[in-house]
N, C-alpha and C positions, 0 to 999 in steps of 0.2 A: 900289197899295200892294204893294211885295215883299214875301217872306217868306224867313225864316230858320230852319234847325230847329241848335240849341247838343247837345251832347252833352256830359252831364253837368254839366250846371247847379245841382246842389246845395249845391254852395259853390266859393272857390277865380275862376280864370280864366272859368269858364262862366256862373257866378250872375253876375260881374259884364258879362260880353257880352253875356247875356243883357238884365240893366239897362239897357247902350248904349244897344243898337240900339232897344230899347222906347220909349226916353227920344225919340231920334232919329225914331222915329213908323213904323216898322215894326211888320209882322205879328212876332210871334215866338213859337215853337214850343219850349219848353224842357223840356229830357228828363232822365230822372232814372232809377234802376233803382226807387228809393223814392219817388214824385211827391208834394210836400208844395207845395200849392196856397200856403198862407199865405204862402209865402216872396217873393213877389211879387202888386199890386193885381191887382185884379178886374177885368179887361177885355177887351173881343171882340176885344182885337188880342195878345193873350198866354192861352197855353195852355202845361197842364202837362201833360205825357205820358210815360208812363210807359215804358220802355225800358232793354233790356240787351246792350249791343252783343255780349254773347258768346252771344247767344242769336240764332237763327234767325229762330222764329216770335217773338220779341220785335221784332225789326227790324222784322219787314212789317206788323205790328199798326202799332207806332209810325208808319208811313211812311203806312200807309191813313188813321189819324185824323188826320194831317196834311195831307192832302191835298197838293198841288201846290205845293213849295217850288221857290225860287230857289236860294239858298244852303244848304251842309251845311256845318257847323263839326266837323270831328271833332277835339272837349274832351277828352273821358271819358280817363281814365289814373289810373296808380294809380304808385306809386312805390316802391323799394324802395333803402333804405339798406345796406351791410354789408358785410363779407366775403364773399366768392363761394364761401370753402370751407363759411361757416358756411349761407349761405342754403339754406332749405329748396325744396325743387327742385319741390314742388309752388305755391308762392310764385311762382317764377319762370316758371313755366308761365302762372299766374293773370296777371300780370304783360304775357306776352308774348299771353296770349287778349284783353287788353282793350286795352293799348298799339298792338300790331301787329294781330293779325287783326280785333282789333274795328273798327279803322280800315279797313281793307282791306275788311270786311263790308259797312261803312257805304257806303263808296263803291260797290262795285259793285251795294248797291240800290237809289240812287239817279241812277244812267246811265240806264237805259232811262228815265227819263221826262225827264231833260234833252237825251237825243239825240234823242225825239220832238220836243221845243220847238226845238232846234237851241241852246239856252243853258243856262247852268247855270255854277256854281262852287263846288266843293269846297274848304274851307279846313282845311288837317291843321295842328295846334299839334304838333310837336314839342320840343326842344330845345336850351340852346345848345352842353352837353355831347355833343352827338352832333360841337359843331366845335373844344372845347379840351376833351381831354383830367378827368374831373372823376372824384377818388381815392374809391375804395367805391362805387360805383356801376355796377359792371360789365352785371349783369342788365338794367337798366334800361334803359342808356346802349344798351345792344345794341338794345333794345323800338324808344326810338327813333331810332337810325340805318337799319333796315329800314324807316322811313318816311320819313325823306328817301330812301332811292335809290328806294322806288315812286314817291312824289310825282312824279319827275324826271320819271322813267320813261312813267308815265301821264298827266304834262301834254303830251310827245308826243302818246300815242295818243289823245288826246282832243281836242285842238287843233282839227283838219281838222273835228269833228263843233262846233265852237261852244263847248266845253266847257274853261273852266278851271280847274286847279292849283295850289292857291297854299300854303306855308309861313308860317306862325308859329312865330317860335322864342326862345324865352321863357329870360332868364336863371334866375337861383336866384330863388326866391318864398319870402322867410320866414315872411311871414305865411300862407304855404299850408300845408294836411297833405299836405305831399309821401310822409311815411311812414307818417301813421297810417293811409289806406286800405288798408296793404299786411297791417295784422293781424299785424304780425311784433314782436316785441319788441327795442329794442337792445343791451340786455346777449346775447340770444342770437346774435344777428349779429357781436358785435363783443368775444369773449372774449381772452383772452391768447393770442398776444403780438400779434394786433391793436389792442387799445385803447391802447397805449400808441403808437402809429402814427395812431389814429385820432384822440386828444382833443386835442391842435392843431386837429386840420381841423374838431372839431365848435366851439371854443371861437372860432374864425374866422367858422365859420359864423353864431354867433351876434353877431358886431358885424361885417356884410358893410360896409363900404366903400360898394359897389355892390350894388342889385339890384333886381328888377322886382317889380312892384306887381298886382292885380290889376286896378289901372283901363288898367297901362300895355298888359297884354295886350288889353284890350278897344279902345283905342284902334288898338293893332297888326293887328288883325281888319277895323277899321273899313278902315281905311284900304287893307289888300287888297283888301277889295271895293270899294272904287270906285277902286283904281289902273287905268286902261287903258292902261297905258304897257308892257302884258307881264312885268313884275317878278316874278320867282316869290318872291323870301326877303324878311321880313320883321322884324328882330328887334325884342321886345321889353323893355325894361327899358334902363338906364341899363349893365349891366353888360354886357349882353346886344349891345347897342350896340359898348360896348369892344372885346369879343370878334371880330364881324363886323368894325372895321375893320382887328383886327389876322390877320386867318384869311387 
């Protein structure tokens, strides 16, 4: 039976991959900074662990009660809406510690025990905003496009050792708190004379056309880890889809 460890599994794209692959008869390891057991049954094949990717000694704690995983899902993100003049730059900090570095933490402490095994698979969820362009969300958009070019980057160096690299890259999610983790308010973000710039795009946003789901992300996961066909990009969602075949 393989194992899986999700990052940030407490709602959103992680709780539901988490669900997947459980459903699918996997081990699964779901991490949380707040671990609330309830949110998933009672079984010796699903653990809830506690974990804060911007924390150090959080990670090796987390990685020790997990023992000997296959796959890392680096989930965890947090998102931020707004202006770039108005965001609070400690926001954006917070942002770029759990988007970017907490991704980056993830992975490099989980190397040394898949290049002992000679296998292993890192799976980073990025976005699809990191490949068209997407208005107010500068900070963010920044968090993850430094994780596409590591991904690239590091499926190189990791290759030769057994070790692969792979993308998830996820349209708009409405049904997700894309901004409420970020603790920011949107009238503060978004004062004069941006709102009047802004409430189109919000008023769009709320009847998307297209966009991805939380099962489509989970599905998008699945399906990296058992592609051996070398593919690194994945998108998921119906709009996310669009995007890729138009990029």
């Amino acid at each position: 039976m393989k194992t899986i460890l999700i990052t940030g599994c407490s709602s959103g794209y992680g709780f539901e991959t988490a669900r997947h692959f459980y459903a699918q008869g996997w081990a699964v390891v779901a991490t949380m900074r707040k671990p609330r057991p309830d949110l998933f049954p009672a079984s010796d094949r699903l653990r809830v662990v506690a974990l804060d990717v911007t924390d150090a000694d959080s990670i090796a704690l987390a990685l020790e009660l997990a023992g000997p995983i296959d796959v890392l899902v680096n989930n965890a993100g947090i998102g931020l809406f707004g202006a770039l003049e108005h965001s609070p730059m400690q926001r954006i900090r917070d942002v770029y510690a759990t988007n970017t570095l907490g991704t980056i933490a993830m992975a490099q402490a989980v190397i040394p025990q898949f290049r002992e095994r000679g296998a292993g698979l890192i799976v980073n969820v990025t976005s699809t905003a990191t490949l068209a362009s997407f208005p107010l969300a500068a900070a963010y958009t920044g968090s993850k496009a430094a994780i596409q070019g590591f991904t690239g980057s590091l499926a190189h160096e990791l290759a030769p050792l057994g070790i692969a690299v792979k993308l998830i890259e996820p349209g708009y999610g409405p049904t997700t708190a894309f901004a409420q983790n970020a603790d920011v308010e949107l009238a503060d973000v978004l004062p004069e004379p941006y709102w009047s710039y802004a409430e189109p795009i919000l008023m769009a946003m709320a009847k998307p056309a297209l966009f991805t789901t939380e099962a489509d992300v989970a599905r998008a996961v699945w399906q990296a880890v058992h592609d051996n066909t070398g593919r690194a990009h994945f998108p998921a969602g119906a709009d996310a889809e669009a995007i890729m075949r138009q990029a």
